[in-house]
Structure formats: structure tokens, C-alpha cells
N, C-alpha and C positions, 0 to 999 in steps of 0.2 A: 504493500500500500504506500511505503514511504516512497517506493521508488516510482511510482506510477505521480504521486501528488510531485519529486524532484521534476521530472521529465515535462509535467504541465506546469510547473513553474519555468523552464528552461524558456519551453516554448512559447507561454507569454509574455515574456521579456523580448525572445526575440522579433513576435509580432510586434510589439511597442514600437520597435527602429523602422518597421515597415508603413507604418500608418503614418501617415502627412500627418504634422503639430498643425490641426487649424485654428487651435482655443484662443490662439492672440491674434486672430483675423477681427478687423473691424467694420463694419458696414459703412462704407465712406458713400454718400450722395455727391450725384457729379450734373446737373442739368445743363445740357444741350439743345440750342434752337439753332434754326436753319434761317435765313435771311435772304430774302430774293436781293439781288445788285440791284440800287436804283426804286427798291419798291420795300411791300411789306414782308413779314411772316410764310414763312410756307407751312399748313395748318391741316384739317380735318377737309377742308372743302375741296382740294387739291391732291386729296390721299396722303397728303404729309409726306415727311422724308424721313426713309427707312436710315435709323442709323445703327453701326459699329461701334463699339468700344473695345478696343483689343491692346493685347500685351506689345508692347514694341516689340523688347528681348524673343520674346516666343511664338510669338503669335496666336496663341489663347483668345479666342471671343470671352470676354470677361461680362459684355453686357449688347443685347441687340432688340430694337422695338422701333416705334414711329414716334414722330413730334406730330401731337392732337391739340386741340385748341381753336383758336381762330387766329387773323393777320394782324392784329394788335391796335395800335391806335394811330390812323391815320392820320391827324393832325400830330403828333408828336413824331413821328416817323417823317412827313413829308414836307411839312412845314416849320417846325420850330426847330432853331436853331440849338444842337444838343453840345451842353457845357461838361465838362470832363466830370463824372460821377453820376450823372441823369442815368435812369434807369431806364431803358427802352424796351424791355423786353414783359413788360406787365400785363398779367391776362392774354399773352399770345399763347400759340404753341411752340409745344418745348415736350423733351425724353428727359423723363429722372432714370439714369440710371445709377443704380447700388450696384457698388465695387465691394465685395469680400479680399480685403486686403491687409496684410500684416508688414508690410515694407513698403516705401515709395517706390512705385511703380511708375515708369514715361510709358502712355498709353496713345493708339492712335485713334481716332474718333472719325468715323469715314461717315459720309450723310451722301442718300444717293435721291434725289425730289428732281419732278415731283409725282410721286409714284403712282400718280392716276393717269399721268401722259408719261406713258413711257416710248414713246417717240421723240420725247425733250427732254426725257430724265438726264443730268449731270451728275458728276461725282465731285466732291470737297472732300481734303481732309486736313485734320490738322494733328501734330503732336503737343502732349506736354504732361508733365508732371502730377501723379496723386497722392498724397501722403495722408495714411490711415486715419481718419478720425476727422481730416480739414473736410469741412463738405464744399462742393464750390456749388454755390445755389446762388438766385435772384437772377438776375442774368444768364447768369452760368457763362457757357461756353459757345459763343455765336459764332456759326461760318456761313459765309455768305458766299451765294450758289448764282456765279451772271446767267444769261441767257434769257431767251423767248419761249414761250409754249406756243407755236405755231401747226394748227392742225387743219389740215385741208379738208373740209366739209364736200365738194363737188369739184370734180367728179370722183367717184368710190374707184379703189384700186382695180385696175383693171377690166373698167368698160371697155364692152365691146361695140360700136359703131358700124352699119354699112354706109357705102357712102362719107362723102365731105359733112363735117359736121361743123356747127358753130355753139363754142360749149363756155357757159359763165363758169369760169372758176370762182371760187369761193374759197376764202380761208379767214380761221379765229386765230387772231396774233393775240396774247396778253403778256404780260411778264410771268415770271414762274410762278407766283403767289396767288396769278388767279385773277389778278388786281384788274379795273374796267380802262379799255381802249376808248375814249371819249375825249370831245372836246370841251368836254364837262369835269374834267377829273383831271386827275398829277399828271396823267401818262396821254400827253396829247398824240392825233395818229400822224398831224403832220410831221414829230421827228421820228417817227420812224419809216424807214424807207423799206417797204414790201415791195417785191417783184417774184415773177414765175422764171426760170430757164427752162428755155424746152428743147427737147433732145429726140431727132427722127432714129430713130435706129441706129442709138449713139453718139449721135453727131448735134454740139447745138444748133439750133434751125433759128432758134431768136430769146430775147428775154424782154418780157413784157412788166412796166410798171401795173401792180394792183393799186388803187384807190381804196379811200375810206368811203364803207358804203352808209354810212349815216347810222347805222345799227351797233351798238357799241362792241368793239374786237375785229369788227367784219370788213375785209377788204374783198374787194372783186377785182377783174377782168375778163375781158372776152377773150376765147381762143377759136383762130378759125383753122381746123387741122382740113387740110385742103387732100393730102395726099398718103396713099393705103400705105399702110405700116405702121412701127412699134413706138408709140410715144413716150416718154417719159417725160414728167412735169413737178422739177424741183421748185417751191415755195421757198424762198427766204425770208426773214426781217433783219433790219438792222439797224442800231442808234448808233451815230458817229461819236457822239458826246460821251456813249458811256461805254461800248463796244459793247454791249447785249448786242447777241445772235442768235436766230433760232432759226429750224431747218426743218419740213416736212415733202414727202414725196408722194406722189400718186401716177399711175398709168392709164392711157390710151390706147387702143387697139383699134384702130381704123382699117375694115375689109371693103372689098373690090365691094361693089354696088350691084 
């Protein structure tokens, strides 16, 4: 008996060096929000921005979820001039993530918005420092995401057409946030310059200015695809001022008559 109680002593001494010490992990709070270039919040209404928290050294996902919320307060954000300490980030959306941590950790924080248009979805990321126990809250840890969410509404991928056709293109430009294209609001459509490239069977054939269709986001132009073959019709936006870009595509297929 004594020898059987030595032997289950050996053995749970030696499981002890096996088991990870987790009992001086601290739950450190770290909040994260996503920040359109040039606008608000990227939030619930826009499928928020799926983010990463991971180990630099290892690469350990340490924490992953979405920033939910709304775009925060547009008169603080677009108008008032923000002094070193103002808090911007109040009532928007934002990821609390809980780090299980026992040492300072340099963690990378990757946000990929905006994950309802993932034809405009962008990647940010940044690094920096956690130390158990500091939580970095209120603002937290903002990166801000440039780009357009440019989505061609007409024509749908891949119509097929007989015959020369004359087709309104249609496309919704906003900033990534979601934020309204008007001459009513921050994000006027005169600076940003919308156009189509259109490409016959690879080849550009022409690039056509879109216009502000009076509809807030909504630009148009006329395409007249005169001749049988493979269209392709890349939509761009662009603001010189701030370099937001966004990019959506759609196809043509124009057959013999």
C-alpha cells in the first residue's frame, strides 16, 4: 500500500510541471473600435469589423469578435474641432476584448470592415503592448480603415443581352461607415469623382464619368454596349483630398441578335 500511495505521489508531482501555472493570469480589458478615414464609426449597421487580437511572439488568437454599436456622434466627429484628451469614441461601436494574461504581452489587433460589403472589406492592423491588470478602455484602441463601399446595383453580374443594348448603370458609393452620399451631409458627391472602365474582351473600350443621381449614395451613367462580346465594367470612387478608394465590378455579355 505504501508503495502504490509513493508511486501516486511521484506521479502527481510530476503532472504538476506539466500543467500550464494559469492562477496569476489576469483578465486585462483591451476595447477596440474601427474608424472609417474621413467619416464615422464602422458599427452594427454595416456588419461591423470583425477583429483579431493575437500574440505577436506566437501567434495565439488571444481574442476575436465584431465592433457592434452605432457611428457615434456626428457633430463631434465631423464638425468640432477635437482638443488632445476629447473623447471620441462614446456610444459608438467598439470589441471589448478580455486578454487572460500573466506577463506583458505586444499583441497584434487586425480589424477587417466592413463585413456586410465584403466586396470593400479592408484590412488595418496595428501593434502594441498589454500589461496584466492595465485595462485600456474609453476609447480604447482606434484604427482607422480609408476606403469607399462602392456597390454596383445594375447591371447584376453577368447579364446576358441579345443585341446592342443601352444599359443605366447604377452604383451606391458611401464611405465604409455607411455614412449618407448627399448634398445634405459631410460627404458631398461633388468631391468624389465616380467613373465606370469598360473593358470588351479585355481590352479598355472607354471610361465613362457617373453622376450624382439626386438619390443619396446613387450615381448613374448610360452604357451603350454596341458590339457582341465579353464586357467587363469596373466602378470606381475617389477623393483627391483624402485618397479614399473604392472599387466594385460587374459583367456584360452581349450575343449576336
Amino acid at each position: 500500500m505504501k508503495k502504490v500511495l509513493g508511486t501516486l505521489a511521484v506521479f502527481f508531482v510530476f503532472m504538476a510541471f506539466l500543467v500550464p501555472d494559469t492562477a496569476h493570469s489576469i483578465p486585462t480589458k483591451l476595447t477596440i473600435r474601427v474608424k472609417a478615414k474621413d467619416a464615422k464609426f464602422i458599427g452594427s449597421s454595416m456588419g461591423g469589423a470583425f477583429v483579431l487580437v493575437k500574440d505577436v511572439m506566437t501567434g495565439e488568437v488571444l481574442a476575436k469578435g465584431f465592433t457592434k454599436g452605432g457611428t457615434g456622434n456626428t457633430k463631434l466627429l465631423m464638425k468640432t474641432p477635437i482638443a488632445r484628451g476629447v473623447k471620441i469614441g462614446e456610444k459608438a461601436a467598439k470589441f471589448d476584448a478580455i486578454l487572460d494574461i500573466d506577463e506583458p504581452k505586444k499583441v497584434e489587433i487586425i480589424a477587417q470592415a466592413p463585413y456586410a460589403q465584403p466586396q470593400a472589406m479592408q484590412k488595418v492592423s496595428v501593434t502594441t503592448w498589454v500589461i496584466p491588470g492595465k485595462d485600456i478602455t474609453g476609447d480604447g484602441i482606434i484604427l482607422e480603415l480609408p476606403g469607399y463601399v462602392v456597390d454596383i446595383l445594375n447591371p447584376s453580374a453577368h447579364t446576358m443581352i441579345k443585341g446592342a443594348a443601352k444599359i443605366k448603370l447604377t452604383a451606391s458609393v458611401t464611405p465604409m461607415c455607411g455614412c449618407p452620399v448627399s448634398p445634405k451631409t459631410f460627404w458631398h458627391p461633388d468631391a468624389i469623382e465616380v467613373a465606370a472602365i469598360v473593358k470588351k474582351n479585355n481590352k479598355i473600350v472607354d471610361t465613362i464619368p457617373m453622376k450624382f443621381s439626386g438619390k443619396t449614395n446613387i450615381f448613374e451613367a448610360d452604357l451603350d454596349l454596341t458590339q457582341k462580346g465579353a464586357y467587363t465594367i469596373t466602378v470606381y470612387a475617389f477623393d483627391k483630398e483624402t485618397g479614399n478608394t473604392g472599387v466594385d465590378m460587374t459583367s456584360v455579355i452581349i450575343l449576336k441578335k
